[in-house]
N, C-alpha and C positions, 0 to 999 in steps of 0.2 A: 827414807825407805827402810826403818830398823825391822818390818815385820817381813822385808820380801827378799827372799834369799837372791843374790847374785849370783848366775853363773856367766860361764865365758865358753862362745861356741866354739874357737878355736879347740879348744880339749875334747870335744868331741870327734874334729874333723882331723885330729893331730896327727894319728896315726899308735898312737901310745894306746896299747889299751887297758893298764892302769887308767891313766886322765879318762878316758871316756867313758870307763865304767863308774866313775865317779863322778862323771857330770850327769849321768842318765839318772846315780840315785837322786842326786841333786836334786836334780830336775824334777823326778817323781814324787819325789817326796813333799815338793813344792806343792804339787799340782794336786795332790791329796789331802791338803791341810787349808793352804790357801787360794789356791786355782791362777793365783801370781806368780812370775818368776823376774827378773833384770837379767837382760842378755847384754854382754859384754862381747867382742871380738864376732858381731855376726855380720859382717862383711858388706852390709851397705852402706855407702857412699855419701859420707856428711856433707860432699862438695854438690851431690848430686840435689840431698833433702832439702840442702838450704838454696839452691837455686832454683826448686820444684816449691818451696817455702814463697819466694815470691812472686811467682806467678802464682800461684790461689791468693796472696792476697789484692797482688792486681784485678785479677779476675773478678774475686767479691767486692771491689771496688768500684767495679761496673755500677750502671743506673740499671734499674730493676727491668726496665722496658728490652736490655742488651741480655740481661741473663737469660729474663723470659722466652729467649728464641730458644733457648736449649731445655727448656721442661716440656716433656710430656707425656702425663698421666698413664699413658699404655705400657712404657717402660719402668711402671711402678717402685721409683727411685732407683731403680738399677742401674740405667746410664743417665750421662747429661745433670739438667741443674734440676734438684730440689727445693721451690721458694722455703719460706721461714713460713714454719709452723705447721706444716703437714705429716711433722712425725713425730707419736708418740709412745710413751712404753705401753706395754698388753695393759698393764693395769690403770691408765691414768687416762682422764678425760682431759687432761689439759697437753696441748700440743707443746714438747718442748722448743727453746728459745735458740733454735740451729736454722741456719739452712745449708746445704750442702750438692758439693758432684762427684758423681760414680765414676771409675772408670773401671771397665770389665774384661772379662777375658779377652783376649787377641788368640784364637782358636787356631792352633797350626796341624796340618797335614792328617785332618778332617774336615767331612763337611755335613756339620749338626745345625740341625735347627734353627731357624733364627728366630723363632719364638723363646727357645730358652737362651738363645747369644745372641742378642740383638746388635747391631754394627754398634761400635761408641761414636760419639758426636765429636767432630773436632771444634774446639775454640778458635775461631776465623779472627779475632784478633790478637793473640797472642798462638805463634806460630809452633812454640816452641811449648806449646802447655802440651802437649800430646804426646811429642815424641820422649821429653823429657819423663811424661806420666806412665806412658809405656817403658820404660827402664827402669823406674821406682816402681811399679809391679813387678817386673820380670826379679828382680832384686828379692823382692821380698818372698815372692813365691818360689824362690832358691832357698833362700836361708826359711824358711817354713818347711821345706820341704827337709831341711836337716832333721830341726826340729821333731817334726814328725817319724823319723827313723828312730829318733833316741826315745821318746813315748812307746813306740813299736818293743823297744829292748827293754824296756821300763815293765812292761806290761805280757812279756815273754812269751809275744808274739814273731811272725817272720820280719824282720827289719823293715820287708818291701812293703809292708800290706799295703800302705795308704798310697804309694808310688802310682799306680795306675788309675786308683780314686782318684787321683789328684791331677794328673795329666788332663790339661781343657778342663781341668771344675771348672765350676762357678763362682771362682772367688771378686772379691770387690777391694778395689783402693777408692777409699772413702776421703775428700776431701771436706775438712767441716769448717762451718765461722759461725760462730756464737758474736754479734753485735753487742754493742754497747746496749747497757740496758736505759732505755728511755722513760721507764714510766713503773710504778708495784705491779710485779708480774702478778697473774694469776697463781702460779706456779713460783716456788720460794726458789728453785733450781732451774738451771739451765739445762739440764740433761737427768729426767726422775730417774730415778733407781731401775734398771734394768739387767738383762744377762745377754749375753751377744747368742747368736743365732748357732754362727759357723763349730768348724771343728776347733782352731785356734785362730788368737786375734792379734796381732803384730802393731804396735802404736811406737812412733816414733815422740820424740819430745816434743808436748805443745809448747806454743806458746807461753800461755799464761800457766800458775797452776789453776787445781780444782775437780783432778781426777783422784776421787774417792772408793775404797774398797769396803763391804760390809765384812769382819770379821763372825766365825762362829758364837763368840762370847755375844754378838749383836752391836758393837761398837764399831764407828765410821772412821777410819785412817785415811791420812791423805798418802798418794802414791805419783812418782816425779821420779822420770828415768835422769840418772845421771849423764854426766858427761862420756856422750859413745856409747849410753846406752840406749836397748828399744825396752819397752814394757810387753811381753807376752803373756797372753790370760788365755783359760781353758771356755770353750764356747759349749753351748748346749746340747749340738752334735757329737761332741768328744761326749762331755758327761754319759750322753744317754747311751751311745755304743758301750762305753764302760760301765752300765748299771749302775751310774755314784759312784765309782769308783777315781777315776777323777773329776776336781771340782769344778763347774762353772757358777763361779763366785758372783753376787750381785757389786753392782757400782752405780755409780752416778759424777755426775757434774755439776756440782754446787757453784752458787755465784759468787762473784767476788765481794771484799768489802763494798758498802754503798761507797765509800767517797773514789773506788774505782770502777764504778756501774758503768765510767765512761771510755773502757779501755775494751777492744776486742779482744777475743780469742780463738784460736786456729789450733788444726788438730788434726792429723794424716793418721787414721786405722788404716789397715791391712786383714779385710774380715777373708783366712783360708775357707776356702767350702771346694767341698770333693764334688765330680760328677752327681746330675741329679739322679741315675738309674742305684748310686752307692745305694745299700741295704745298712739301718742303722739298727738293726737287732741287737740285740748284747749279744758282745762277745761270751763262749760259752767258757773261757776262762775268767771272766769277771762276776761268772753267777754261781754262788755256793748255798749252803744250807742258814750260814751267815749273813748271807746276803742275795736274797731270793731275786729271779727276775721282775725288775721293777713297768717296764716298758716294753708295750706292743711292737710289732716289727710295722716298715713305716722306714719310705727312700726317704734321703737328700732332699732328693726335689717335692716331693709331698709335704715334707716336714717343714721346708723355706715358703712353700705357698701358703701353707698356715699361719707361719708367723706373720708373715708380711701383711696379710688381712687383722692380724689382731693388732701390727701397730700401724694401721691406717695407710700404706701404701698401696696396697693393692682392697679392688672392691670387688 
């Protein structure tokens, strides 16, 4: 990971405000260059990931007849199971080599829609895939939510802004399994070149490697959180409130050598997304004569319905 700066959220949450103004530039600085960062000391629970690690892979261990109870189409990947092959980048006619299960918000002390919060499905054989999925969200969307304060100071804005955005988003823990590859994909990759959607994207260590980052110079690095670390990258939501200003970097998921075609790989993101009523206008401190307004005004939730139709989830 020599191109992606480490920081440690602890210095932010310290209380010292030397360390935390020094983690914010950090941070910023990261997010402006490379749209990567490695977060060290962010306070989720290795005891938690690796016992949430094997339930998904029990789970996609399932016969396909068992998973099939939990997909369906109207929840346009947003809860429950996604078979293999129905999801691919905006740009690529070929479906990449995933399939995956969402789990979604758990909506407290409101009562929204359930067309945009659909109830989540629970897993009827494995009892413990839920409750344990709802604490590895609640986790995550804590330490995001740090995250997101230290962006806020980066960007000399009010600390809160995104705090009430973010209360009941829309955010997703994304469970994925890339199979063994059985046969010449269509597709030389397991996951084509994409940008994530949300505001920021939280990735614990997969399994295997093969999560790749596109550099500005246009060269492919590989990127592998260390030990205790998660991987945070800047999503298209951020970017565009920021006018470019920070980056949501392109990536992919390359396969592995052939003579391991026959090895899975697993892979828990954490896609943050604010409320869909958020307004994603640029910020009017992100728009100079330097750097002219790039992007129409245009919510959360308008801007996820978009995407979600270009990579084939929603029709």
């Amino acid at each position: 990971m020599s191109i992606v700066q480490v920081v440690n959220l602890q210095d932010y949450i310290s209380g010292d405000e030397t360390r935390k103004k020094v983690f914010v530039q950090a941070l910023g600085k990261a997010y402006e260059t490379i749209g990567f960062v490695a977060v060290e000391g962010h306070g989720i629970s290795d005891d938690l990931i690796s016992q949430f690690y094997k339930l998904v892979e029990q789970f996609f261990s399932f016969p396909l007849e068992t998973k099939l109870k939990y997909e369906n189409p109207k929840y346009a990947g947003q809860r429950g199971y996604t078979s293999f092959g129905r999801e691919k980048a905006k740009q690529s006619e070929v479906p990449d080599l995933k399939e995956f299960w969402q789990i979604g918000q758990y909506v407290e002390g409101e009562n929204l829609s359930k067309e945009d919060y659909p109830d989540n499905l629970e897993v009827e054989e494995l009892p413990d895939f839920n409750r344990l999925g709802k604490e590895l969200y609640k986790s995550f969307e804590a330490t995001g939510s740090h995250l997101l304060k230290a962006i806020s100071n980066y960007l000399d804005i009010e600390e809160n802004y995104f705090t009430s955005k973010i209360r009941n988003g829309n955010s997703i823990l994304r469970t994925i399994h890339y199979p063994p590859i059985i046969s010449e994909p269509k597709s030389a990759i397991r996951a084509e070149q994409h940008e994530d959607i949300n505001l920021i994207t939280l990735l614990v260590g997969a399994s295997a490697d093969g999560l790749q980052l596109l550099t500005r110079d246009g060269q492919w690095v590989d990127v592998k959180a260390g030990p205790g670390q998660i991987v945070v990258n800047v999503g298209d939501m951020l970017q565009r409130l920021t006018n470019n200003v920070l980056r949501s970097t392109t990536h992919r998921v390359v396969n592995p050598p052939r003579e391991n075609w026959h090895t899975h790989r697993y892979s828990i993101p954490f896609f943050l997304h604010p409320r869909s009523e958020m307004s994603l206008d640029c910020l009017e401190n992100c728009i100079s004569s330097d750097n002219p307004k790039l992007y129409e005004p245009i919510t959360a939730g308008e801007y996820l319905d978009e995407r979600l139709r270009e990579i084939g989830l929603k029709k």
